[in-house]
KELUM-872637 format. One record per residue: residue in three letters; x, y, z of N, C-alpha, C, O in turn; residue number from 1. Coordinates in pm, 1 decimal, m for minus. Atoms other than C-alpha are relative to their C-alpha. Layout:
// KELUM-872637
+-----+----------+----------+----------+----------+----------+----------+----------+----------+----------+----------+----------+----------+-----+
! res !    neast !   nnorth !      nup !   caeast !  canorth !     caup !    ceast !   cnorth !      cup !    oeast !   onorth !      oup !   n !
+-----+----------+----------+----------+----------+----------+----------+----------+----------+----------+----------+----------+----------+-----+
! ala !        X !        Y !        Z !        X !        Y !        Z !        X !        Y !        Z !        X !        Y !        Z ! NUM !
...
+-----+----------+----------+----------+----------+----------+----------+----------+----------+----------+----------+----------+----------+-----+
// end
This chain:
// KELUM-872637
+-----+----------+----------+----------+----------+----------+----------+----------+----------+----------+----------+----------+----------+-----+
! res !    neast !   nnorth !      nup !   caeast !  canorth !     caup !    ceast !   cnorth !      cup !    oeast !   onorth !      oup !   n !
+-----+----------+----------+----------+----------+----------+----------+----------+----------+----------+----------+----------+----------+-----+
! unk !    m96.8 !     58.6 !     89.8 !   m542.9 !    702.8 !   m120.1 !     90.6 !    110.2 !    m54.8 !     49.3 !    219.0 !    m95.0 !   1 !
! unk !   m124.2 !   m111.1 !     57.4 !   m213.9 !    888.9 !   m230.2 !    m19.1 !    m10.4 !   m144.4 !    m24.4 !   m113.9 !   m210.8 !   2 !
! unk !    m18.2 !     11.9 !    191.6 !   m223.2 !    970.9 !   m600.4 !    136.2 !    m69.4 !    m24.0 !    231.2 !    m53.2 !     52.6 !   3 !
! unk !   m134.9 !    m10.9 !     56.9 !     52.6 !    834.6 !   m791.3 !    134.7 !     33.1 !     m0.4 !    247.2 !     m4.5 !     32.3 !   4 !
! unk !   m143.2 !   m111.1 !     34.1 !    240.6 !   1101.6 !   m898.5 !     74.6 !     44.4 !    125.1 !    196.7 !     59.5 !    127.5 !   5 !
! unk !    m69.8 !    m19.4 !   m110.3 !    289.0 !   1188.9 !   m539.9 !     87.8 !    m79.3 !     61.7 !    191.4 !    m39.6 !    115.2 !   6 !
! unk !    m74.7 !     83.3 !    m61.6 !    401.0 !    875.8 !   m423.7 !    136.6 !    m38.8 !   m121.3 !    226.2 !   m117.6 !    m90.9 !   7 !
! unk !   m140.9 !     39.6 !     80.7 !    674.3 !    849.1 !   m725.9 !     73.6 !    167.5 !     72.2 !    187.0 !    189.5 !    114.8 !   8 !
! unk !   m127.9 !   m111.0 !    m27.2 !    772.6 !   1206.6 !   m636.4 !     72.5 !    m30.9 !    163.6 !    188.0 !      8.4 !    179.5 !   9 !
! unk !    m63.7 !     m9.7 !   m170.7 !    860.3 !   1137.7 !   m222.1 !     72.8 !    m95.5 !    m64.8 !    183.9 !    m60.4 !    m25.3 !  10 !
! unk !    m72.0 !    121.4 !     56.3 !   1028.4 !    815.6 !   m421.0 !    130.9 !     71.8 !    m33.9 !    236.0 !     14.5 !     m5.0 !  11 !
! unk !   m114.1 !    m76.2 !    106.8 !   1276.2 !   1068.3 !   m612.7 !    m24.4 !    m88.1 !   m105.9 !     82.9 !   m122.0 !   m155.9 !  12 !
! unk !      3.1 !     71.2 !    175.2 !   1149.8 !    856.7 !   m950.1 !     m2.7 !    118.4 !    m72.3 !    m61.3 !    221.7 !    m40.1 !  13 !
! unk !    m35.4 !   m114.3 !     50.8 !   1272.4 !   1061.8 !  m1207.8 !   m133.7 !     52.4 !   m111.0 !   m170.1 !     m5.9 !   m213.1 !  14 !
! unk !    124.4 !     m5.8 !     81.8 !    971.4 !   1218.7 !  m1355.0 !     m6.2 !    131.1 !   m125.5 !    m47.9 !    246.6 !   m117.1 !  15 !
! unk !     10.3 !    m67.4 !    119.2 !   1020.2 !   1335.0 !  m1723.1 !   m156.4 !     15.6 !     m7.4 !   m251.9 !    m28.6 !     56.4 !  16 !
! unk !    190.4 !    m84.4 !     21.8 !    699.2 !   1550.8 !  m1901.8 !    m65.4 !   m146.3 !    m29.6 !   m162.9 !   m164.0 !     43.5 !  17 !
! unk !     84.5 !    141.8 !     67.7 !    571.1 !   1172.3 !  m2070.4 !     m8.9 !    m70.8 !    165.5 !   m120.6 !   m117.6 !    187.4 !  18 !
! unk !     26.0 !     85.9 !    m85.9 !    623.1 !   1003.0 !  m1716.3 !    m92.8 !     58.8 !     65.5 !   m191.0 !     m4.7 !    104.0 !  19 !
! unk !    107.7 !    m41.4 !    m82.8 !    438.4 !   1241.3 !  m1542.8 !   m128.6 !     74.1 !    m86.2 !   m192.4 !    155.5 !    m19.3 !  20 !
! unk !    153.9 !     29.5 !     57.5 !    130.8 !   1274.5 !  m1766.8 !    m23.7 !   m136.6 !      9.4 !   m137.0 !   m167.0 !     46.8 !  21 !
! unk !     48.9 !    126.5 !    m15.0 !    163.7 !    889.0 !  m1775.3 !   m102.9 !    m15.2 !    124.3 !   m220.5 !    m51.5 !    124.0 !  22 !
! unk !      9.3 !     m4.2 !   m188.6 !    128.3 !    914.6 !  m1365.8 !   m131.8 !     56.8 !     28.3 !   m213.5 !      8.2 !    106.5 !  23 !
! unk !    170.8 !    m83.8 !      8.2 !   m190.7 !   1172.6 !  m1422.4 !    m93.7 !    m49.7 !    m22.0 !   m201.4 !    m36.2 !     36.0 !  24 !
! unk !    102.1 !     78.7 !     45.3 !   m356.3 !    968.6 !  m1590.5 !    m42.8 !   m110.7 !     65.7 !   m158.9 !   m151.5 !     61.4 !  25 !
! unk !     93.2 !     87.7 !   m103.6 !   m398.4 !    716.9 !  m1356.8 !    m10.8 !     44.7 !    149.0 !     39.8 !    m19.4 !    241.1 !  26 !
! unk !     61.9 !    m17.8 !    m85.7 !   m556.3 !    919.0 !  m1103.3 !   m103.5 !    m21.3 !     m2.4 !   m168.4 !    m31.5 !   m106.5 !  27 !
! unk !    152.9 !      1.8 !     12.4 !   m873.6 !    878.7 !   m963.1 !    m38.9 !   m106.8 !     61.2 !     53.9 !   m187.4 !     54.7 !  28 !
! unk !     79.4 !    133.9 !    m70.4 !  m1110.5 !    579.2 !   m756.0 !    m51.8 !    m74.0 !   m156.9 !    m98.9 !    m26.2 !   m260.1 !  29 !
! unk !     14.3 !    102.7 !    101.8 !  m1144.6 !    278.7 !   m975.3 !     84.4 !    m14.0 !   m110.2 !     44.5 !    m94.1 !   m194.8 !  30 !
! unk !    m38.7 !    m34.7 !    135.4 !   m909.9 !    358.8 !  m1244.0 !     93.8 !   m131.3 !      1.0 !    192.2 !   m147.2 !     73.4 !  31 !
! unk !    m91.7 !     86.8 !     56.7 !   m789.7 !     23.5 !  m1422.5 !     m3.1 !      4.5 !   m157.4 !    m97.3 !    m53.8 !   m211.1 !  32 !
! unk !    m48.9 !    m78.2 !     89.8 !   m658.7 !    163.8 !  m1742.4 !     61.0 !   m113.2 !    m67.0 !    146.0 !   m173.2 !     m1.3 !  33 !
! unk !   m114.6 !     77.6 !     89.9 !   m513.3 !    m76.7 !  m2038.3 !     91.2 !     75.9 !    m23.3 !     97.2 !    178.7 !     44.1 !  34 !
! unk !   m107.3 !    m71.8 !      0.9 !   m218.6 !     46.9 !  m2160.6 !    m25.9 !    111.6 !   m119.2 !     38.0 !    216.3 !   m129.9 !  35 !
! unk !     m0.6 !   m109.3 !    106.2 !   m366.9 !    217.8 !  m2486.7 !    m93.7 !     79.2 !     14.2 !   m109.9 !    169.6 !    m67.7 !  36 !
! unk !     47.7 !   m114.3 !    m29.7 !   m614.6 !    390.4 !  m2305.1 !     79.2 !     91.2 !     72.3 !     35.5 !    205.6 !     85.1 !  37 !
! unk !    m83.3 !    m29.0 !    m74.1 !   m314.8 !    472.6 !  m2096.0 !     48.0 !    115.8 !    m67.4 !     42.3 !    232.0 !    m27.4 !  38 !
! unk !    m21.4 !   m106.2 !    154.8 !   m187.5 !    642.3 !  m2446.6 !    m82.6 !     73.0 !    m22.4 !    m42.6 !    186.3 !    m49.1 !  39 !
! unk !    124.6 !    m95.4 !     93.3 !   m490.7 !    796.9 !  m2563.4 !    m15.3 !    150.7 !     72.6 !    m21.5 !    264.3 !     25.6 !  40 !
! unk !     26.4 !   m109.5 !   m128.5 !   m536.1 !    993.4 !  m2198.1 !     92.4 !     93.5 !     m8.5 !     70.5 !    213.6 !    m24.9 !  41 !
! unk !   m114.8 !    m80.5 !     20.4 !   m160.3 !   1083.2 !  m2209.6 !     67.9 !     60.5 !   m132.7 !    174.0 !    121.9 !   m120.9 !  42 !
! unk !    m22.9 !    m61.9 !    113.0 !   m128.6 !   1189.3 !  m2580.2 !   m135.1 !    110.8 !     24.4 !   m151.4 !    172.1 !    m81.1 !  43 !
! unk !    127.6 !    m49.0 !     37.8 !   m488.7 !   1391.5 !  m2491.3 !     87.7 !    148.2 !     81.6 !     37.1 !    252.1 !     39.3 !  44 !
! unk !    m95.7 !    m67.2 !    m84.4 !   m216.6 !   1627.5 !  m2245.9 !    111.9 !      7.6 !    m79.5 !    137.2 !    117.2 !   m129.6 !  45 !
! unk !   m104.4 !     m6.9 !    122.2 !     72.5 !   1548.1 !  m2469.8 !     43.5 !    m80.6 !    m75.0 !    113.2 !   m178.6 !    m48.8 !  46 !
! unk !    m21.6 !     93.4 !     82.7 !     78.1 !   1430.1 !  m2780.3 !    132.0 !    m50.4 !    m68.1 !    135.8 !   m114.5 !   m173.1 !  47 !
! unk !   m155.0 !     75.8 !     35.3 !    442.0 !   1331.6 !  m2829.6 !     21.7 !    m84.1 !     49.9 !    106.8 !   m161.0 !      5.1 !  48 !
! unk !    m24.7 !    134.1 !    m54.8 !    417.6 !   1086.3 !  m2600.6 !    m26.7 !   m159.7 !    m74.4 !   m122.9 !   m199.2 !   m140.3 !  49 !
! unk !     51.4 !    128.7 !    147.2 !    489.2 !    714.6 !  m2774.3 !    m58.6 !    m80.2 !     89.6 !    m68.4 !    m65.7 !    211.5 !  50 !
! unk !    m11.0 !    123.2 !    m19.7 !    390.6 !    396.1 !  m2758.5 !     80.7 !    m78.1 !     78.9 !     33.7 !   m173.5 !    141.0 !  51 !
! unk !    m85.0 !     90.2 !    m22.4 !    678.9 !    258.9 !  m2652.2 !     21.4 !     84.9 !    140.0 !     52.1 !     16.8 !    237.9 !  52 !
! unk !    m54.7 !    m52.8 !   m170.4 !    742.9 !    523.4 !  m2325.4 !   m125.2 !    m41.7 !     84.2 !   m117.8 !    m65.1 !    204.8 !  53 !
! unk !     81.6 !     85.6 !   m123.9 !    411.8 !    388.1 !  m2195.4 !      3.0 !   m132.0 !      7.1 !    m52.2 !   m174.0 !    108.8 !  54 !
! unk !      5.9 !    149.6 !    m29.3 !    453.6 !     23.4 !  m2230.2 !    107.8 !    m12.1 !    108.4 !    114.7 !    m90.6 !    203.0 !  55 !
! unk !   m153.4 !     71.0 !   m112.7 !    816.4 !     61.7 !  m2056.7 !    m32.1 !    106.9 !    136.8 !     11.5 !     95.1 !    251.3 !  56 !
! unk !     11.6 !    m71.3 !   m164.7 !    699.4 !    325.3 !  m1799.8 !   m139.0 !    m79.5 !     68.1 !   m161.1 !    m37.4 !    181.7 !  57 !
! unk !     72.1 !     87.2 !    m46.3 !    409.6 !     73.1 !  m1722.7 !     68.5 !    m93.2 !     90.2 !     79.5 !   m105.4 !    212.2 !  58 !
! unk !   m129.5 !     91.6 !    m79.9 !    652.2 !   m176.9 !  m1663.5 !     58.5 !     50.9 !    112.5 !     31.9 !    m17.9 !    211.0 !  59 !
! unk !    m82.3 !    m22.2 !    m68.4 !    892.5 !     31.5 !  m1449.9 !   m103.5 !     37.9 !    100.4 !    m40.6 !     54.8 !    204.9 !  60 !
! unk !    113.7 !    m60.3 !   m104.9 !    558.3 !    150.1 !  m1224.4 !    m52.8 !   m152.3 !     62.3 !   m101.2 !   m170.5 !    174.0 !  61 !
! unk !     41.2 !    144.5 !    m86.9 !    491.2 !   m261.0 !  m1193.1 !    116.9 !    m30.7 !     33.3 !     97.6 !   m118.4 !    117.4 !  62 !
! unk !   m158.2 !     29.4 !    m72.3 !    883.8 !   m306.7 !  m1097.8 !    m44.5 !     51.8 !     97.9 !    m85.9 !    m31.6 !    178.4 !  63 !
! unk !     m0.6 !   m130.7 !   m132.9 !    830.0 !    m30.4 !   m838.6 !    m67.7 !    m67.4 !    121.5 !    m33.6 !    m55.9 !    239.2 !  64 !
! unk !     80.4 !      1.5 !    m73.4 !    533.2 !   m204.5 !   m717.0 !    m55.4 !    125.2 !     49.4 !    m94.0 !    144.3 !    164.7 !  65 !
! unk !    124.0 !   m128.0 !    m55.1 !    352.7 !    138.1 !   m714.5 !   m156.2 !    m50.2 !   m160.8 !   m240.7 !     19.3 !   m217.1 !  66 !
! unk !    123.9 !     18.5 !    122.8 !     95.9 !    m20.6 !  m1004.8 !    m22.1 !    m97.4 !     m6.6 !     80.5 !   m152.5 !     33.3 !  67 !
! unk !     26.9 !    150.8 !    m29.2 !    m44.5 !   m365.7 !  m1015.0 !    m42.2 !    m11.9 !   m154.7 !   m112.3 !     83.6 !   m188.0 !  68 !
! unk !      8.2 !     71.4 !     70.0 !    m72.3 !   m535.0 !  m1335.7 !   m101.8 !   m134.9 !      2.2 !    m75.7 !   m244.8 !     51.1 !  69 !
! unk !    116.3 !    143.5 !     m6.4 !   m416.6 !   m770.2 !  m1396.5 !    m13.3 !      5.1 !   m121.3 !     m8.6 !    101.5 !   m197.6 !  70 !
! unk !     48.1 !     67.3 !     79.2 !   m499.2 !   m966.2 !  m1619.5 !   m148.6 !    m48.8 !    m44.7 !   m175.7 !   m168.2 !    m32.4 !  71 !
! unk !    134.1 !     70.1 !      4.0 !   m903.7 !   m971.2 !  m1733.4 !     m8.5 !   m131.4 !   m100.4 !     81.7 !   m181.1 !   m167.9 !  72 !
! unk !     m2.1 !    156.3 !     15.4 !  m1004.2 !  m1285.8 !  m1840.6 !    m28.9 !      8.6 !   m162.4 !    m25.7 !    m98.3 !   m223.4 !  73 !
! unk !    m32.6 !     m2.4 !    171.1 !  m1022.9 !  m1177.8 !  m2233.2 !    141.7 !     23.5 !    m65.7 !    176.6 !     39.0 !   m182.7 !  74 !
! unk !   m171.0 !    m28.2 !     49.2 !   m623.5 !  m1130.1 !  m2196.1 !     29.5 !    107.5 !      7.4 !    147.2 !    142.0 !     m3.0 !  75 !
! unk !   m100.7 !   m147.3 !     31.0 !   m608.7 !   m776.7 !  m2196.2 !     35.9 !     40.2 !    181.6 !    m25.1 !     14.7 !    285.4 !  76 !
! unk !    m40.8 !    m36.7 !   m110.9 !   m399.3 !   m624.2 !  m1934.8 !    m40.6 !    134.5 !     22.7 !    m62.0 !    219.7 !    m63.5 !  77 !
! unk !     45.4 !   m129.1 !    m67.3 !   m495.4 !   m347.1 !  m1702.8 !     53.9 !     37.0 !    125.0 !     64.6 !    m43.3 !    217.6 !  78 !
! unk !    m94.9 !    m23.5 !   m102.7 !   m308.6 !   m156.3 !  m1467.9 !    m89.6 !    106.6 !    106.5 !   m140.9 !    212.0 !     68.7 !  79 !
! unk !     38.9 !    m85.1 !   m146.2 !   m441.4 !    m10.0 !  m1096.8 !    118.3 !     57.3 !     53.0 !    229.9 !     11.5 !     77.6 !  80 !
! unk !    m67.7 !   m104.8 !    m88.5 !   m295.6 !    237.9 !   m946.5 !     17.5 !      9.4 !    199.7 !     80.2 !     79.2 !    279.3 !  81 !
! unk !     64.4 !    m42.2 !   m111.8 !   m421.0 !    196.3 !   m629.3 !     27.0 !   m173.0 !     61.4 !    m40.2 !   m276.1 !     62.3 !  82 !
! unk !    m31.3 !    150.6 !    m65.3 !   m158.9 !    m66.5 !   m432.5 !     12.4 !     60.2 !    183.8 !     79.0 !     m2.2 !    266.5 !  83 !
! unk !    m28.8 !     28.2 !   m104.3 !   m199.7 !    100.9 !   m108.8 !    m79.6 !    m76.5 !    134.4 !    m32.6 !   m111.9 !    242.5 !  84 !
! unk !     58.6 !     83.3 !    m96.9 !   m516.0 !    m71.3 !     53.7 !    m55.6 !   m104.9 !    m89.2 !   m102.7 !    m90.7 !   m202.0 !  85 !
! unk !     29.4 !    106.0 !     63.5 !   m588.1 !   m382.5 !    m33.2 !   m147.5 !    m31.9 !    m18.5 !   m229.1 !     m4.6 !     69.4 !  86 !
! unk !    140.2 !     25.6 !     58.8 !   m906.7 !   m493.0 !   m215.3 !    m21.7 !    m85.8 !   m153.8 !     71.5 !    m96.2 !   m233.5 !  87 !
! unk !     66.4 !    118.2 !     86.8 !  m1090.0 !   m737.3 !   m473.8 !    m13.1 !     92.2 !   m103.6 !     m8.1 !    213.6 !    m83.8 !  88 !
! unk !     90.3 !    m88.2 !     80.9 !  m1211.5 !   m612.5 !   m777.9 !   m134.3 !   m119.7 !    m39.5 !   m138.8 !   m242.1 !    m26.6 !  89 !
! unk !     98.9 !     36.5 !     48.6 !  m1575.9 !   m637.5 !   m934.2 !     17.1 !     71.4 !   m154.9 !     54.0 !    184.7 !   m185.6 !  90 !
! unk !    m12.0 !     15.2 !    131.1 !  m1591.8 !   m702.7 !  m1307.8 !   m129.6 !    m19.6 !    m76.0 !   m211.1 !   m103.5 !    m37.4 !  91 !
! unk !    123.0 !     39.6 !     62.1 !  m1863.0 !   m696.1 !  m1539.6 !     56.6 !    m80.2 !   m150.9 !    159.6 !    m53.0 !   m212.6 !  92 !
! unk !    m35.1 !    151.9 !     79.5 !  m1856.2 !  m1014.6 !  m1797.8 !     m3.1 !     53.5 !   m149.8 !     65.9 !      9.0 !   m241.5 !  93 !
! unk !     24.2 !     m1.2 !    131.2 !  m2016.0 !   m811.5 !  m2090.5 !     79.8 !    129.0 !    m47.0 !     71.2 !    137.4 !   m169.5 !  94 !
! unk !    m80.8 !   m110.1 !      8.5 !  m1786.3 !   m476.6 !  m2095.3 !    110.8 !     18.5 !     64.2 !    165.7 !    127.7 !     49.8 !  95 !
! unk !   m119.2 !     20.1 !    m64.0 !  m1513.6 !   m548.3 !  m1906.8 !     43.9 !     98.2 !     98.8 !    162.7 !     90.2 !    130.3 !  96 !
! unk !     23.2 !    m84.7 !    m91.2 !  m1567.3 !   m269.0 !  m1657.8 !     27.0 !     m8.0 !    151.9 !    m67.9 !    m55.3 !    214.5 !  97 !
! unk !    m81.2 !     45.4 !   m107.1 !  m1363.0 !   m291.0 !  m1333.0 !    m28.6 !     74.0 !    123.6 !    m62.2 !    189.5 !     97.7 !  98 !
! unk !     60.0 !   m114.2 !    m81.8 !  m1450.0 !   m126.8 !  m1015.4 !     92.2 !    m83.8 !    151.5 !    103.1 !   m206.4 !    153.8 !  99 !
! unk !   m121.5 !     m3.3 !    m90.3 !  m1195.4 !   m144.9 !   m692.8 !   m128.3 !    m77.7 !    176.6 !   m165.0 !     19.7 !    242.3 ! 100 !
! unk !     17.0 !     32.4 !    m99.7 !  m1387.9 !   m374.5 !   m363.0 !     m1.7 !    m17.2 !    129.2 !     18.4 !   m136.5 !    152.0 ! 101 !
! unk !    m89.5 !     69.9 !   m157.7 !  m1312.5 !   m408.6 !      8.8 !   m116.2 !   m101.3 !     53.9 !   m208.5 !    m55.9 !    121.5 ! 102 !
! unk !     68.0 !     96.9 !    m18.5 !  m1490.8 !   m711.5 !     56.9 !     88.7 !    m59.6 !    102.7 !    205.9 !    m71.1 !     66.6 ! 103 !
! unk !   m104.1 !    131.0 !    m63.4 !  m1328.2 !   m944.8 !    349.0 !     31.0 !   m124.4 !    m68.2 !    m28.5 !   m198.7 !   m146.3 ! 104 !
! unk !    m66.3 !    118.9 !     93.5 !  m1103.0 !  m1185.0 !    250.8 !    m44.5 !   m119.4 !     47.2 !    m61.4 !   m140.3 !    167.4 ! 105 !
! unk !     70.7 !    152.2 !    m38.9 !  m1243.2 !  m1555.3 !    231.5 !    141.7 !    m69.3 !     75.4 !    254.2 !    m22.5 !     57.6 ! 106 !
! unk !    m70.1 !     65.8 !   m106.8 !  m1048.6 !  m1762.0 !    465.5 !      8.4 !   m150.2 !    m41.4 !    m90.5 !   m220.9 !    m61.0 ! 107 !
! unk !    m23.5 !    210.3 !      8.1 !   m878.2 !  m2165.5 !    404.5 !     21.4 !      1.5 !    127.5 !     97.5 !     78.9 !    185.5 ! 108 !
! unk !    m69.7 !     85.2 !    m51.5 !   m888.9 !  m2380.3 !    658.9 !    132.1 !    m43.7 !      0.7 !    211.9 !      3.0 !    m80.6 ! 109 !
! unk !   m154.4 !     74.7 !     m8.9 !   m571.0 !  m2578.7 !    746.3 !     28.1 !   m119.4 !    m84.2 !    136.7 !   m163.8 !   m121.6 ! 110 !
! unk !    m27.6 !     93.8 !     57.9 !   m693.9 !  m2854.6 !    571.9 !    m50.5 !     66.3 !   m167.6 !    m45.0 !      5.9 !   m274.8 ! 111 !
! unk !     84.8 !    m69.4 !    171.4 !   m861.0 !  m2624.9 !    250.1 !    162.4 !      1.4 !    m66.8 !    185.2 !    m42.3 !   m179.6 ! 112 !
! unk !   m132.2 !    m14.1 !     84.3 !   m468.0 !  m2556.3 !    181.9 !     74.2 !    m97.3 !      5.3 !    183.0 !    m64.0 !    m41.7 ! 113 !
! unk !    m64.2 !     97.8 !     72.1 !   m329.3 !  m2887.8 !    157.5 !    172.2 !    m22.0 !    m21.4 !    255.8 !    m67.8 !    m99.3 ! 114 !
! unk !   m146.6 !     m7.0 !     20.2 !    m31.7 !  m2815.8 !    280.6 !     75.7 !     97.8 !    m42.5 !    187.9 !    113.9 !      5.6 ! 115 !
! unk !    m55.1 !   m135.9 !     30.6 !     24.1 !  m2459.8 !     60.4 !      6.0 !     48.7 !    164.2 !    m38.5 !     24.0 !    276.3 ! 116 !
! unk !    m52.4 !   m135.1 !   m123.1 !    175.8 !  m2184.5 !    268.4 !    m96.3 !    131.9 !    m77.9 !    m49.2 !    196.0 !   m171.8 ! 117 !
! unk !    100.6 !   m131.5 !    m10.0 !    m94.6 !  m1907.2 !    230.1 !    103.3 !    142.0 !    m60.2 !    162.5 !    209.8 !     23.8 ! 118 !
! unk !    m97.2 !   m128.0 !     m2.2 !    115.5 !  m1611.0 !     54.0 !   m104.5 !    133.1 !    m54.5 !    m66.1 !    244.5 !    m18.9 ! 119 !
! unk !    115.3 !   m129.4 !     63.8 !   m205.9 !  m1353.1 !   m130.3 !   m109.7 !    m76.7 !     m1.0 !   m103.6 !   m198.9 !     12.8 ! 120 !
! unk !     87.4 !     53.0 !     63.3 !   m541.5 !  m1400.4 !   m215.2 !    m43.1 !    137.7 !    m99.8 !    m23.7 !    256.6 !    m74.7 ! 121 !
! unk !     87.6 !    m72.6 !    124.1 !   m716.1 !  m1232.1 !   m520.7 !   m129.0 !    m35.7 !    m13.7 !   m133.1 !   m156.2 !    m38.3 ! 122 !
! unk !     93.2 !      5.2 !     m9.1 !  m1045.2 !  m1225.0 !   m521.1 !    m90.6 !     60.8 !   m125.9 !    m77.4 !    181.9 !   m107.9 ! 123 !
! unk !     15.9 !    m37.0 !     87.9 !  m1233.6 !  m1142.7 !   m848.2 !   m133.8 !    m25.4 !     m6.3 !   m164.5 !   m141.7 !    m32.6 ! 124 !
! unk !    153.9 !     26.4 !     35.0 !  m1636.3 !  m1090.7 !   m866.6 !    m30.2 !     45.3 !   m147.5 !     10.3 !    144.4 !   m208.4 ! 125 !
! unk !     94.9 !    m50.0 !    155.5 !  m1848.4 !  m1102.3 !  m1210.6 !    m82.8 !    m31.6 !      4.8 !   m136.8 !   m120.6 !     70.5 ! 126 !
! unk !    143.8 !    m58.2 !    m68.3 !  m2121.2 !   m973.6 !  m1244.4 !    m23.4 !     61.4 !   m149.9 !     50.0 !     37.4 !   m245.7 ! 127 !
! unk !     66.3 !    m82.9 !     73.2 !  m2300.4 !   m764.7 !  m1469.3 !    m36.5 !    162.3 !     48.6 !   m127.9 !    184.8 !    127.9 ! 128 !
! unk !     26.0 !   m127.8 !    m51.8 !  m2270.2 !   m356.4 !  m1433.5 !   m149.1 !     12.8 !    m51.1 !   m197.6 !    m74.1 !   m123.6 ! 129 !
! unk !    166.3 !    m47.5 !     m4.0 !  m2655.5 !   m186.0 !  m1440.7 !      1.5 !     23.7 !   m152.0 !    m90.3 !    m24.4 !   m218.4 ! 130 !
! unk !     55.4 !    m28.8 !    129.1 !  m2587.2 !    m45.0 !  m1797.0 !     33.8 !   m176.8 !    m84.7 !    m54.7 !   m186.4 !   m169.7 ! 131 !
! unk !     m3.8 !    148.4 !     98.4 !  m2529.3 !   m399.6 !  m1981.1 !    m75.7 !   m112.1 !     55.5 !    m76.1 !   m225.8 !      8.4 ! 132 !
! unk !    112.7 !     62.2 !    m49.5 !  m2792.7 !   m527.7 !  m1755.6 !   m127.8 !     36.4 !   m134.0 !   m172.8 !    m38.3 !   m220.8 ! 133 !
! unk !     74.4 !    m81.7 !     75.7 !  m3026.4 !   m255.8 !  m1932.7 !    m22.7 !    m13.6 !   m136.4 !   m125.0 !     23.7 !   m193.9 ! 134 !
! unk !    m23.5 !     m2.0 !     90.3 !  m2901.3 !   m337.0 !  m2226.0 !    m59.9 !   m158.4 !    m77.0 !    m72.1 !   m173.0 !   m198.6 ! 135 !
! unk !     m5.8 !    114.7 !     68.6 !  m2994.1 !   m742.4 !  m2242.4 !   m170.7 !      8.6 !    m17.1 !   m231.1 !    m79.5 !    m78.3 ! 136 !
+-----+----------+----------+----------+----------+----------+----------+----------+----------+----------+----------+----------+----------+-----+
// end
């Protein structure tokens, strides 16, 4: 998987000091990052960075389509980094703990779709990670 930052730089995206700590920060396998841990990481590198340059450089990284934007099922949003091979995620129910899949994709019939035209699937397992197993 290409980091990020690399794939905005072959882009020519213009990468001020706040965009590219933003970009740092979501390196790494598994990393789905809300947006104010997004802050916390990139004020922990430099703390001048606001509020407001990561919500809109979030945004401009899900314009780009170099960052995917999900939605866990308590509302909060979380952003992956990691749009170049495709995969499911696994979720745990009691910590909200996200972890990146390649599971094969389930398959409709002709008659399962009803007529839809087939354009993505998303695939979303929950589960319980080992420590909040441990924990019940």
């Amino acid at each position: 998987m290409t980091p990020l930052i690399d794939r905005l730089r072959r882009r020519g995206w213009r990468l001020t000091a706040q965009r590219r700590v933003i970009a740092e920060t979501m390196t790494g396998e598994h990393v789905h990052l809300t947006a104010d841990e997004v802050l916390d990481r990139a004020r922990a590198a430099l703390p001048e960075v606001s509020r407001a340059t990561v919500y809109n450089t979030l945004g401009e990284l899900v314009g780009l389509g170099e960052v995917l934007e999900l939605t866990h099922d308590d509302g909060r949003k979380r952003y992956d980094p990691n749009v170049e091979v495709r995969h499911h995620h696994l979720v745990c129910v009691d910590c909200g703990r996200m972890l990146d899949v390649h599971a094969d994709d389930p398959r409709l019939t002709t008659d399962e779709r009803h007529g839809f035209e087939l354009l993505e699937v998303e695939v979303t397992f929950r589960a319980r990670c080992p420590e909040c197993c441990q924990q019940r």
